[in-house]
C-alpha positions as a printed Julia matrix, in Angstrom:
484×3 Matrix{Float64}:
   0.0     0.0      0.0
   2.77    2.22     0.78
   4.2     1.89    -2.51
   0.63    2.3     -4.45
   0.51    6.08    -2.16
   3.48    7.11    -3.43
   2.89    5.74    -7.39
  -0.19    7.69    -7.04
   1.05   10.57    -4.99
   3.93   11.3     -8.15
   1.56   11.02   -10.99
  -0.28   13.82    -9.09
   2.93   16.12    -8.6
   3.32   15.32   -12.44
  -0.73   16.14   -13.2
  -0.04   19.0    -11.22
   3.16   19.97   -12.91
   1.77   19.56   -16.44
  -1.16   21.37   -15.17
   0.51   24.71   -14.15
   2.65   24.25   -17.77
  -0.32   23.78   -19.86
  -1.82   27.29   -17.98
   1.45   28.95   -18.8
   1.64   27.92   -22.49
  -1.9    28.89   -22.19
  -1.57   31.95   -21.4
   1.48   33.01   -23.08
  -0.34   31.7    -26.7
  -3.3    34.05   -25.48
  -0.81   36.64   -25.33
   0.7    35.84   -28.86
  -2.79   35.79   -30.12
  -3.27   39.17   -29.01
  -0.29   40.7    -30.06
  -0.85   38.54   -33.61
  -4.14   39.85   -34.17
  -3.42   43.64   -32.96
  -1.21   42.76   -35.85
  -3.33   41.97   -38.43
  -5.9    44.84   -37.12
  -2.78   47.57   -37.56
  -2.11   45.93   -40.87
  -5.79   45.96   -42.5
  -5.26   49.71   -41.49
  -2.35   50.62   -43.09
  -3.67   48.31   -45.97
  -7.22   50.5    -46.03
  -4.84   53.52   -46.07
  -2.46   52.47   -48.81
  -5.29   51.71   -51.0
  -6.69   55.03   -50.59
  -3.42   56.24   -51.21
  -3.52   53.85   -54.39
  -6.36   55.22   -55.7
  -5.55   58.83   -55.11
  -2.41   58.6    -57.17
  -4.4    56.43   -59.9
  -6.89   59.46   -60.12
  -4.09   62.04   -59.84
  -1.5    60.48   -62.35
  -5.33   60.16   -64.95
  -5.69   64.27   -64.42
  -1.74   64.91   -65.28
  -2.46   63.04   -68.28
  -5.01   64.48   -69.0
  -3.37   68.23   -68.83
   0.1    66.72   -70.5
  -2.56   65.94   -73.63
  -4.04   68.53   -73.35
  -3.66   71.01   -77.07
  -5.34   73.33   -78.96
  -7.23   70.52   -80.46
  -9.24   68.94   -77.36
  -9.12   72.23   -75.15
  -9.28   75.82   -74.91
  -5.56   76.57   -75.22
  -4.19   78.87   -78.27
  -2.48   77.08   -80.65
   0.93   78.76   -79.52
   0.89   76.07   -76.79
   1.27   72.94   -79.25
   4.67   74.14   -79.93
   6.09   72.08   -76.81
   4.53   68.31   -78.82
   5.52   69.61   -82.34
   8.45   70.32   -84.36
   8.9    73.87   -85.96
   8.26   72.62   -89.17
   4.61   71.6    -88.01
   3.41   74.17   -86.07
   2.04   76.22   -87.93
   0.62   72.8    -90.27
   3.17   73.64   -93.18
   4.77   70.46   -94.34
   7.9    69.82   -96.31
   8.4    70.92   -99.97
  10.55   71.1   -102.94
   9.14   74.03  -103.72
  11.28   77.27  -104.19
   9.83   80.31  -102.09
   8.19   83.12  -103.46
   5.3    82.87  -106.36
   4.71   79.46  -107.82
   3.62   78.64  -111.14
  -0.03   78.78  -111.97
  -0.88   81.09  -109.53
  -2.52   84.3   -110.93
   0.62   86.99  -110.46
   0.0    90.7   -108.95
   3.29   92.32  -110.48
   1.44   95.76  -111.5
   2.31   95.82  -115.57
   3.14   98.95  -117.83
  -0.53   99.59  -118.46
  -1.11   99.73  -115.15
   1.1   102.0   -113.85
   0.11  104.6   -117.16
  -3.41  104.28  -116.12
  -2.2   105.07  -112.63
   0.14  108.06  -114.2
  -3.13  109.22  -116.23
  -5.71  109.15  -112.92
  -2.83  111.14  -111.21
  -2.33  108.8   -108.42
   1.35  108.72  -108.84
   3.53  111.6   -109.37
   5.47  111.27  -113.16
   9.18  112.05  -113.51
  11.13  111.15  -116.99
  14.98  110.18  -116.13
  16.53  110.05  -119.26
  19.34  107.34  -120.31
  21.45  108.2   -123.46
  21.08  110.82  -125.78
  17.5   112.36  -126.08
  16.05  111.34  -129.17
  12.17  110.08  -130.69
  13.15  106.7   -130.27
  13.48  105.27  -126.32
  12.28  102.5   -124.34
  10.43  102.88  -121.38
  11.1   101.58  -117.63
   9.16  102.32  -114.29
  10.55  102.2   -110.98
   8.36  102.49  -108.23
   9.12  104.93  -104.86
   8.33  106.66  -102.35
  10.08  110.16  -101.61
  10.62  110.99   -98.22
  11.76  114.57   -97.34
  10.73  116.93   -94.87
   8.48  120.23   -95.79
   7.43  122.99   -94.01
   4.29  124.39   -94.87
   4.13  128.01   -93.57
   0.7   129.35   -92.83
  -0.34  133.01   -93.34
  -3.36  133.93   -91.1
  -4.77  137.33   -92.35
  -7.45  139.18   -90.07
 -10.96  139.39   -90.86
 -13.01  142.58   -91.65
 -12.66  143.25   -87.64
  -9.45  142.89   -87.27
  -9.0   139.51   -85.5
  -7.66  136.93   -86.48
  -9.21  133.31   -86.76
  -6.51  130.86   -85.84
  -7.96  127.16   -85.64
  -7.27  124.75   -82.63
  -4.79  122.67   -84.14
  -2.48  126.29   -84.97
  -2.72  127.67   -81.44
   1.21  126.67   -81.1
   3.35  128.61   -83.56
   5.1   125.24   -84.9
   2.74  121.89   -85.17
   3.72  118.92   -87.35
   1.2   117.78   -89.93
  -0.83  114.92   -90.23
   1.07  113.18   -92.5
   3.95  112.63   -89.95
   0.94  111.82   -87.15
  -0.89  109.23   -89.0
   2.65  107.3    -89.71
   2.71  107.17   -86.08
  -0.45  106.05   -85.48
  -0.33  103.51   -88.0
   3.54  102.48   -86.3
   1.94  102.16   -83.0
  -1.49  100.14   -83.77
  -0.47   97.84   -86.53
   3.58   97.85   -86.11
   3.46   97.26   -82.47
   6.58  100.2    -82.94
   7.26  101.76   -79.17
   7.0   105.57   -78.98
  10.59  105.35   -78.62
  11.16  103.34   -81.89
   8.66  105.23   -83.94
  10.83  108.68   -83.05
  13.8   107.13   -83.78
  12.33  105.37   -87.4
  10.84  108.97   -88.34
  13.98  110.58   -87.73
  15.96  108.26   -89.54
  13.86  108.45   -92.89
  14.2   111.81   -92.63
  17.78  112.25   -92.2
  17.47  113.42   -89.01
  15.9   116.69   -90.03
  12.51  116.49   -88.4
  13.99  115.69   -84.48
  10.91  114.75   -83.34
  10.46  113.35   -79.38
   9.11  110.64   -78.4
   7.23  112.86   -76.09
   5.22  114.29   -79.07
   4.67  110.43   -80.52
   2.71  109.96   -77.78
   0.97  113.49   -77.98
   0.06  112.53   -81.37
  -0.95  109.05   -80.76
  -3.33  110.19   -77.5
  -4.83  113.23   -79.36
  -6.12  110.94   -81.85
  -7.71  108.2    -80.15
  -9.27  111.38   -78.71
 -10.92  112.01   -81.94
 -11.6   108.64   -82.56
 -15.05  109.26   -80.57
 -16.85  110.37   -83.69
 -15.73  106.92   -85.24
 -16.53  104.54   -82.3
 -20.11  106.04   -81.85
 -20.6   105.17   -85.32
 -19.08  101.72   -85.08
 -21.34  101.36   -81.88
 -24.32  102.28   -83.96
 -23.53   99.68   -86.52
 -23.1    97.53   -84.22
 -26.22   97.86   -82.61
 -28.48   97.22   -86.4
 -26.63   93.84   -86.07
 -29.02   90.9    -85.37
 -26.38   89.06   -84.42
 -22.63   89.75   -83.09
 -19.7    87.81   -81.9
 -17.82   88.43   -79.14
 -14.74   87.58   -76.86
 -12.04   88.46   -74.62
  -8.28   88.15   -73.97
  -5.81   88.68   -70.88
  -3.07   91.68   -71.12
  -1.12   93.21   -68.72
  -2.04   96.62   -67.59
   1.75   97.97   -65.24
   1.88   94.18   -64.25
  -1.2    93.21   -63.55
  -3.64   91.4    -65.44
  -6.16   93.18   -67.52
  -8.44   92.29   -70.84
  -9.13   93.04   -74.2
 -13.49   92.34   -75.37
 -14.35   92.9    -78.85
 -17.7    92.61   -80.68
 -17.27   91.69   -84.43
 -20.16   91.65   -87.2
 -18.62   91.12   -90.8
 -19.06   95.01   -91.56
 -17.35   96.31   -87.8
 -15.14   95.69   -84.89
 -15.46   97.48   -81.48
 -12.61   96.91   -78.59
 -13.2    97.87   -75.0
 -11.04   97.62   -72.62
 -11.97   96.14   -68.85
  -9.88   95.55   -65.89
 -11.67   92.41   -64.8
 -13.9    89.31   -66.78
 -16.73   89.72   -64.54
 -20.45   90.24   -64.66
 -19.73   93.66   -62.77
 -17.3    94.65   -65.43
 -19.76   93.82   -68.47
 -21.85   95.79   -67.0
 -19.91   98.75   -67.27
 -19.39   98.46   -71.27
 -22.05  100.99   -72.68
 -22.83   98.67   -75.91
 -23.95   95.59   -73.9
 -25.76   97.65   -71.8
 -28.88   98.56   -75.02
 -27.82   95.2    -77.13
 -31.16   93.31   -78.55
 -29.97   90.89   -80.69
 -27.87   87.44   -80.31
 -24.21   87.11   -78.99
 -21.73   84.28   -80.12
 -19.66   83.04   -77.57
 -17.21   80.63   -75.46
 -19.68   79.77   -72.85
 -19.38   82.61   -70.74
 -22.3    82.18   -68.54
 -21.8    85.97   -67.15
 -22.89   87.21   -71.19
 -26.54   85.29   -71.04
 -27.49   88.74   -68.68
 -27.36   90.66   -71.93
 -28.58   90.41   -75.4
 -32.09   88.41   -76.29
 -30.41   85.59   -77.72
 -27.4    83.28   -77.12
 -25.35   80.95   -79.48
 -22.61   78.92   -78.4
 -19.35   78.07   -80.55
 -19.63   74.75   -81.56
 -15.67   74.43   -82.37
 -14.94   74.88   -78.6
 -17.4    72.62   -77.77
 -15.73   69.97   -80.09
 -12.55   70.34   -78.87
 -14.0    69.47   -75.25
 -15.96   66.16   -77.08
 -12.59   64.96   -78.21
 -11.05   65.46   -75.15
 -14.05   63.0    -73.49
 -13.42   60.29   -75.8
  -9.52   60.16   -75.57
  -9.65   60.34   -71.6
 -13.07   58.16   -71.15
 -13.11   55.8    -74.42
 -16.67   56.46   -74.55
 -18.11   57.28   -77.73
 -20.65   58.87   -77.47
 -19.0    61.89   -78.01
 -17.68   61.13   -81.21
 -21.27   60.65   -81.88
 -21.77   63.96   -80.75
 -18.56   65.59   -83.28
 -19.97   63.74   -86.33
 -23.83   64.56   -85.51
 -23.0    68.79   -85.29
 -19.93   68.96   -88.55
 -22.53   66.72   -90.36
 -25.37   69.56   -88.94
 -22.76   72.5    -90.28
 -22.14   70.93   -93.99
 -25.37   70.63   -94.31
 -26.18   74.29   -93.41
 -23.33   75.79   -95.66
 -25.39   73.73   -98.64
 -28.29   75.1    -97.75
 -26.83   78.58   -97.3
 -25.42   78.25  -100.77
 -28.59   76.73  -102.56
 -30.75   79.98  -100.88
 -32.68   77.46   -98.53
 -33.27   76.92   -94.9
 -33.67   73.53   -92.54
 -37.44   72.3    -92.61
 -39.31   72.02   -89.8
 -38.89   68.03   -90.18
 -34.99   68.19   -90.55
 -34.57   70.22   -87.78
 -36.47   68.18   -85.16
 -33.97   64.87   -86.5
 -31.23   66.9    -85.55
 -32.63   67.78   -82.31
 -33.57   64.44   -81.68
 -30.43   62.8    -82.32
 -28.82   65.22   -80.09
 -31.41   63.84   -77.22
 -30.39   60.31   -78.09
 -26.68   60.99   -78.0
 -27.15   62.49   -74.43
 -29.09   59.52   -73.36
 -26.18   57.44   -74.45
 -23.62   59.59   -72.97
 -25.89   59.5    -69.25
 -25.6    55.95   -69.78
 -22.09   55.5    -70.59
 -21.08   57.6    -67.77
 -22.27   55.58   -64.8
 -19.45   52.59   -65.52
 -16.73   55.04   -66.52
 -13.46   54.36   -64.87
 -11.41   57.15   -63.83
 -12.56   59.53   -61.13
 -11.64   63.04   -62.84
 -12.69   61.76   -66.55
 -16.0    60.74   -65.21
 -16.33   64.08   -62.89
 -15.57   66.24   -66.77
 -17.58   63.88   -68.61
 -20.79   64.63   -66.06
 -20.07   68.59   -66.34
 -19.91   68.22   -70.32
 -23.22   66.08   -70.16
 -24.7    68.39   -67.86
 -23.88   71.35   -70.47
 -25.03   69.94   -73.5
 -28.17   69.65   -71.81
 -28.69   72.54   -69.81
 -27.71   74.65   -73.46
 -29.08   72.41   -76.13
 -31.04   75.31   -77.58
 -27.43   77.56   -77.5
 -25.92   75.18   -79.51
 -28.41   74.34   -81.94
 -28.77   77.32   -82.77
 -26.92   77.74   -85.69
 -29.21   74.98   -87.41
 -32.13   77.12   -86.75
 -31.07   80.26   -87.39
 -28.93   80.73   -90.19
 -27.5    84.53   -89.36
 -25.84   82.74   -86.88
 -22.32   80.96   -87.16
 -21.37   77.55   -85.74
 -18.72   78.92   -84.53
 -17.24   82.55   -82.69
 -13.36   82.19   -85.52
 -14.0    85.84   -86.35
 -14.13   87.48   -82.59
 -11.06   84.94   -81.92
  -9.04   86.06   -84.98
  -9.76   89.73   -84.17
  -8.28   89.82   -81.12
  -4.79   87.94   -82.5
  -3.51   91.59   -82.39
  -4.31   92.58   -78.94
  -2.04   89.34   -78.35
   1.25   89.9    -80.53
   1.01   93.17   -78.94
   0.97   91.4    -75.67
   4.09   89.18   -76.75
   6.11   91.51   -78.43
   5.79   94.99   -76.21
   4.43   93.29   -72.74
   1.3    94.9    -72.42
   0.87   98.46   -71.14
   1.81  100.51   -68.5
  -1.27  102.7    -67.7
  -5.16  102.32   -68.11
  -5.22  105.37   -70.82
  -2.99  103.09   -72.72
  -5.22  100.66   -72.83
  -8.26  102.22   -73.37
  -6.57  104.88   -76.44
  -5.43  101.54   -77.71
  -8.97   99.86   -78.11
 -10.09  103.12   -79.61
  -7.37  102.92   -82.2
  -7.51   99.45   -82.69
 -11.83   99.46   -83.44
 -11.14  102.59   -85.74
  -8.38  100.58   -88.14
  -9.94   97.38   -87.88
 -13.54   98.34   -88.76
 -11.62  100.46   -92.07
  -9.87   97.18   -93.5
 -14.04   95.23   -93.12
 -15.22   97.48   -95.16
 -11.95   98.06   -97.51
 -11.3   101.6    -96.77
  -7.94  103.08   -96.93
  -6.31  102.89   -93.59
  -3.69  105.56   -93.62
  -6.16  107.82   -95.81
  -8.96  107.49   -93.29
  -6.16  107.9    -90.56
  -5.88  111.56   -91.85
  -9.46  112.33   -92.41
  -9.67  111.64   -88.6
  -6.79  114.11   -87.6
  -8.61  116.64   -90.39
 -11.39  116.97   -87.65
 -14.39  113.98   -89.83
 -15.37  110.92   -88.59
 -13.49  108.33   -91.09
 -16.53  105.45   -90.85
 -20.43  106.0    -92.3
């Protein structure tokens, strides 16, 4: 019995042993656990983070793409900024040739011919001096070289008094030496369509003239500001024109005004072109440009929601709009709007046949049109909800949301024919309000700006309706409006 006690008595001790093992594996595994799955929490974490991180750069690294493709063919950017994608050679679309420069053949020639430049002698437009060669005799051939002669003249003006005595000098004699209007409109004509500093435009007129005249650059400027002064007769007249217009075009472009950033609006018809300057592209600032203020008919422009508070009519330009379409279907692959493209060029040829055959749209043809546009917007709602790309389906939404909101805008031009698809002709009149921009930086004062605009709608409205520039540039400075 004694031995069975003790037999029994060990395996207990050993139970017991095994026991208080088992609860410290136990317990130390229950620790492990922990830690192990405080693990795995702290890594699902960091996990949940780095896939929002993930799909932040995804969404980021889709919108630098999408500005890195960005051109003047899918966007609103001037074709200046394609230069960075394309070689010199294609920017401005000119490919390589054989060809020598200069005229080609079978191109009609302008080289004025002897019987032209008689005719010309005849009318008295030119002035006729014989030079001769040789010994004078009956028999001669004839040459013609063409000139201009340069060479200061003073013109002195004798005032006599009138049957009481006084004497009637006119404004523009009050000083006892003036310079004439010839040597004032080559100025104006320097600084408006030459880009030519006051500085430069000194220096040019005293160098063609030997460096008799010695004019300032001081009395450029005189010149220059005295007749955008008497440009007012013009611009009310231009206004006026503009006003009998059914329908006008219109945009604007960023300057500098001493630094800061300033704009250039103009409002073109096919017979006139009106500049105003503004300090800001706000509502508040259209507001203060006297023209939009008593417009009636319909402006053409780049979306610029703040313009639909003036004018009875708005028409959108349809080449902008394309540009945005492509842009959708390179970043979303969705084509509905390449539908879109083909539905409103296939809507413009159509219109220029009409336009050429005298006809209009039917009532019929016009609601296909419209209703294809519906259906392509349907398409496009559709095609939206399983784009990929968080930015591309954000644009695509906005673009969706535009087409519908201003369906009428851009159909327009399929219902109205006196309006264009597209605003070209307010974009390529202000191309000189930007070389001016590039080549002399902008201006340094407001009055600069605004004689500018003056000077600017005055010459610009004289080459639509084929007037003589420089002529009309005089008539101005004679005291009569140049524009009827």
């Amino acid at each position: 019995m004694g031995r069975e006690s003790d037999y029994e008595k060990s395996v207990y001790n050993q139970l017991q042993d095994f026991m208080a093992r088992f609860d410290r594996f136990e317990k130390d595994t229950k620790v492990e656990i922990t830690g192990l799955k405080n693990t795995v929490k702290t890594l699902k974490a960091e996990n949940t983070t780095l896939k929002i991180e993930n799909q932040l750069l995804k969404d980021d690294n889709q919108r630098l793409k999408g500005i890195l493709n960005n051109d003047s063919t899918n966007s609103s950017l001037p074709p200046s900024s394609d230069q960075k994608t394309k070689s010199a050679n294609k920017y401005n679309g000119r490919g390589k040739t054989d060809k020598k420069p200069g005229g080609q053949k079978g191109h009609k020639g302008k080289t004025l011919t002897k019987k032209d430049v008689e005719e010309k002698i005849i009318s008295g437009d030119y002035d006729h001096q014989v030079i001769h060669l040789g010994h004078v005799s009956n028999q001669y051939k004839k040459k013609y070289i063409l000139d201009l002669k340069i060479s200061p003249v003073i013109q002195e003006i004798r005032i006599y008094p009138n049957e009481a005595g006084q004497y009637e000098i006119p404004e523009s004699l009050k000083s006892d030496v003036t310079y004439g209007n010839l040597v004032k409109a080559l100025s104006v004509e320097l600084y408006a369509e030459g880009v030519v500093s006051n500085e430069r435009i000194s220096n040019f007129i005293n160098a063609i003239s030997n460096h008799k005249l010695e004019i300032s650059s001081g009395s450029i400027y005189g010149f220059i500001k005295r007749f955008s002064e008497q440009c007012n007769k013009s611009m009310n007249q231009i206004e006026s024109e503009l006003l009998n217009s059914k329908t006008v075009c219109t945009d604007a472009t960023n300057m500098t005004n001493n630094g800061s950033a300033c704009y250039v609006r103009n409002f073109s018809t096919q017979g006139a072109v009106l500049y105003h300057s503004m300090d800001k592209k706000s509502l508040v600032s259209l507001k203060d440009i006297p023209f939009l203020k008593v417009f009636s008919g319909t402006l053409i422009h780049d979306h610029e929601t703040a313009l639909y508070h003036f004018g009875t009519a708005h028409g959108e330009c349809n080449v902008h709009l394309l540009r945005y379409l492509k842009k959708n279907t390179e970043e979303t692959q969705n084509n509905w709007s390449s539908l879109m493209m083909t539905l409103l060029c296939d809507a413009n040829k159509a219109r220029k046949q009409k336009i050429e055959s005298n006809q209009l749209f039917t009532e019929s043809e016009v609601e296909w049109y419209v209703s294809q546009y519906d259906a392509i917007l349907e398409t496009g709602i559709m095609q939206n909800k399983t784009c990929v790309g968080k930015y591309a389906k954000k644009d695509e939404k906005k673009l969706l949301n535009r087409l519908q909101k201003y369906k009428e805008n851009h159909l327009l031009f399929i219902k109205d024919f006196t309006v264009p698809f597209e605003n070209n002709m307010s974009e390529r009149d202000l191309r000189k309000c930007k070389n001016r921009q590039k080549m002399s930086g902008g201006f340094r004062k407001s009055e600069g700006h605004q004689m500018y605009c003056k000077i600017l709608s005055v010459i610009e409205t004289c080459k639509r309706k084929n007037m003589g520039v420089f002529q009309n540039i005089i008539k101005i400075l004679d005291g009569s409006p140049a524009i009827f």
